[in-house]
C-alpha positions, -999 to 999 in steps of 0.1 A, spaced: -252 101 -315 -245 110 -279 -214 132 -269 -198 95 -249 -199 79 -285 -189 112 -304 -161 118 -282 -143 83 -289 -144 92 -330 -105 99 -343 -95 123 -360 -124 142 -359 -133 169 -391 -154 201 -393 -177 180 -412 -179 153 -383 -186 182 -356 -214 191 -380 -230 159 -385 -232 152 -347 -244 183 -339 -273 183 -366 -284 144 -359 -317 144 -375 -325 178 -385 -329 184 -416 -333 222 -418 -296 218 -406 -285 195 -427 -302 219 -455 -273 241 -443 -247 223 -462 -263 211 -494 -251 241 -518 -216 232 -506 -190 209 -519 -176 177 -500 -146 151 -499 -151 116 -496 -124 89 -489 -125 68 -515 -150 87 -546 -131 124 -543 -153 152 -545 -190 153 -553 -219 176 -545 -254 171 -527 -284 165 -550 -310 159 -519 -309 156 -483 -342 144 -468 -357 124 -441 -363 85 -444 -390 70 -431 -395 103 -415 -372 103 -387 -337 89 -406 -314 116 -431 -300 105 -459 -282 120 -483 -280 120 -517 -245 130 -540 -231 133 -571 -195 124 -577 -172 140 -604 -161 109 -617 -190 88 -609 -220 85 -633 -248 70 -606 -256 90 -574 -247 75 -544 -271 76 -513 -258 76 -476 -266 82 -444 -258 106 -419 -240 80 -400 -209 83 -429 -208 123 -421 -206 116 -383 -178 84 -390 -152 108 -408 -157 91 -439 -168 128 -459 -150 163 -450 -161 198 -465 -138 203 -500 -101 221 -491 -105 256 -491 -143 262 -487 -155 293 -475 -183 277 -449 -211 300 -441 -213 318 -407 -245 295 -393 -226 265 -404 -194 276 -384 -214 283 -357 -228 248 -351 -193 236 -354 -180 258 -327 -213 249 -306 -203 214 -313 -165 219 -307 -174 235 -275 -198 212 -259 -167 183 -269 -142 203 -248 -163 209 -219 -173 168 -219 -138 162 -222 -127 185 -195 -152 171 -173 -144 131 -180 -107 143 -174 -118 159 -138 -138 126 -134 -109 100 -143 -88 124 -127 -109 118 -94 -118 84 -98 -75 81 -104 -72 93 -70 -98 77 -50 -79 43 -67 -49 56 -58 -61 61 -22 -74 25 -22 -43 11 -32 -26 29 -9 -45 17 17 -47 -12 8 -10 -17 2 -3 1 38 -29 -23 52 -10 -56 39 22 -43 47 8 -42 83 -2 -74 79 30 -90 70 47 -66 98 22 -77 126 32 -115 110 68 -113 112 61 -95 148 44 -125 156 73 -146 146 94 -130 161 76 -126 195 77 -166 194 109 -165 188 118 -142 220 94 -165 239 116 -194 231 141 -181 238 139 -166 272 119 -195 290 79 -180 281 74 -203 255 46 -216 276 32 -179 273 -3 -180 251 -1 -144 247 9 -136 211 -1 -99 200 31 -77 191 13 -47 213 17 -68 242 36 -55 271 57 -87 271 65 -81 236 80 -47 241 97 -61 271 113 -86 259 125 -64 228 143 -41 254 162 -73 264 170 -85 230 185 -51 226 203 -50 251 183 -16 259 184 -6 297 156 -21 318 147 5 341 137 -3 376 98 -2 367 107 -28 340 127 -51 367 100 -48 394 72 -58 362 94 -91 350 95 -97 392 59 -95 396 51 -120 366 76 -147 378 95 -142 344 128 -151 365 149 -166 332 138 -133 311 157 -113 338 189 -137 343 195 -139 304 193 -100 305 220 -97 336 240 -123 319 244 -105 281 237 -65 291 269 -46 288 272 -32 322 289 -40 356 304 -76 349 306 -87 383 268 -78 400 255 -86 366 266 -120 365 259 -119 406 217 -109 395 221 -137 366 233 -166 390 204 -151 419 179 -152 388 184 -185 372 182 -202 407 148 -182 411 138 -199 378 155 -230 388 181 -233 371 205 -242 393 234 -259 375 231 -226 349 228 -200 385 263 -218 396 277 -220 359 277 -180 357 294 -176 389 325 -195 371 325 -167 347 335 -142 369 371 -129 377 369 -114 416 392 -85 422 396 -91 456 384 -110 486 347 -92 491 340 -97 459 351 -138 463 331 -135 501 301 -123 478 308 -151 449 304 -181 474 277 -167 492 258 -165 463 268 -203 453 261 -215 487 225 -201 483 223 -223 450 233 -252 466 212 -247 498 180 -243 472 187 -280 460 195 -291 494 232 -296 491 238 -285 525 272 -296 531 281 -277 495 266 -246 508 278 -252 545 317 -257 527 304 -222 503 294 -205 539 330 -212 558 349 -198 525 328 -169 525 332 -165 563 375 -171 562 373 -145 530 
């Protein structure tokens, strides 16, 4: 029997250690025939002959206390639990000895299939690991994605085929969603591209100086445009004084000049002029 098979027996007896230690040797089976065993079911009984079958298979041959025939078996009953020495047998040193052998080369199997599994258990673990990490990137790089869309829509680059969350856009248009400072690097970059709407919704929602916000909004939608919007934001601003009204329908009359509603930006030019 091989140690893989032994080692998967329950409830393993001295007897059993014996057995799959001696396989099918009989000058160490021979080691056990002057003493007294236990089986399962027929009680105790005593060997009358061990010997080879067919020259390579032992079998064993036993005498029951209460059981008139003798009963053959083979080995394969010793190694399967089904006999145990009788309770309270003084075994012989060479027949301990094999046990221990026996016992020992179980434990040090065991010990390695535990270091093996135990490996094995954390390579897995590894793999899952990585594997959960790797999905989980997935779905983040997804709802990036999304989300990137979303921003797109949302300030005028839906028309923008670019759709990889490590773009530069991406992290861009994150600062403006929010509401994070664009620094002048960031200004000049949306400038460069044309993104004109990306930087008027930004000057329109950040939480900074009302009036030249608004002021950069209306000067940015009509760069992208926009021109009923560009005027629309001027109307949301409350002027402190006359420069800052001189500087509101200067702006306006630049909106209407870009559409060519000169006499609207001729009237916005006069008022600007008398403030």
């Amino acid at each position: 029997m091989e140690i893989e098979e032994f080692a998967k027996k329950e409830n393993k007896n001295e007897l059993m250690f014996f057995a799959y230690k001696a396989e099918n040797d009989l000058s160490i089976w021979k080691l056990i025939q002057p003493l007294g065993v236990q089986h399962n079911s027929f009680g105790l009984g005593n060997f009358t002959d061990i010997f080879h079958h067919n020259s390579i298979e032992i079998q064993l041959k036993l005498k029951f206390k209460n059981i008139e025939e003798v009963k053959k078996f083979t080995k394969g009953a010793f190694e399967n639990g089904f006999f145990n020495f009788e309770n309270d047998i003084q075994l012989p040193l060479d027949v301990k000895e094999i046990i221990q052998i026996a016992q020992t080369e179980l434990t040090a199997y065991e010990e390695i299939k535990r270091e093996e599994e135990e490996r094995l258990r954390i390579i897995e673990e590894k793999r899952l690991a990585k594997q959960l990490e790797e999905e989980r990137q997935k779905q983040k790089e997804e709802r990036d994605k999304a989300h990137f869309k979303e921003l797109k829509d949302k300030y005028g680059l839906s028309n923008y085929k670019e759709d990889s969350p490590l773009s530069e856009l991406y992290l861009h248009l994150l600062k403006i969603e929010k509401n994070d400072e664009l620094s002048d690097d960031d200004i000049r970059w949306f400038t460069k591209k044309k993104m004109f709407l990306s930087l008027a919704y930004y000057y329109e929602n950040r939480n900074g100086d009302g009036f030249w916000d608004y002021v950069k909004a209306s000067k940015y939608y009509r760069k992208a445009e926009k021109f009923t919007k560009a005027n629309e934001i001027l109307n949301k601003i409350q002027p402190v004084d006359n420069k800052e009204k001189s500087i509101i329908e200067t702006v306006r009359g630049a909106n209407f000049r870009q559409i060519g509603k000169i006499e609207e930006a001729k009237k916005c030019a006069f008022q600007s002029i008398e403030l």
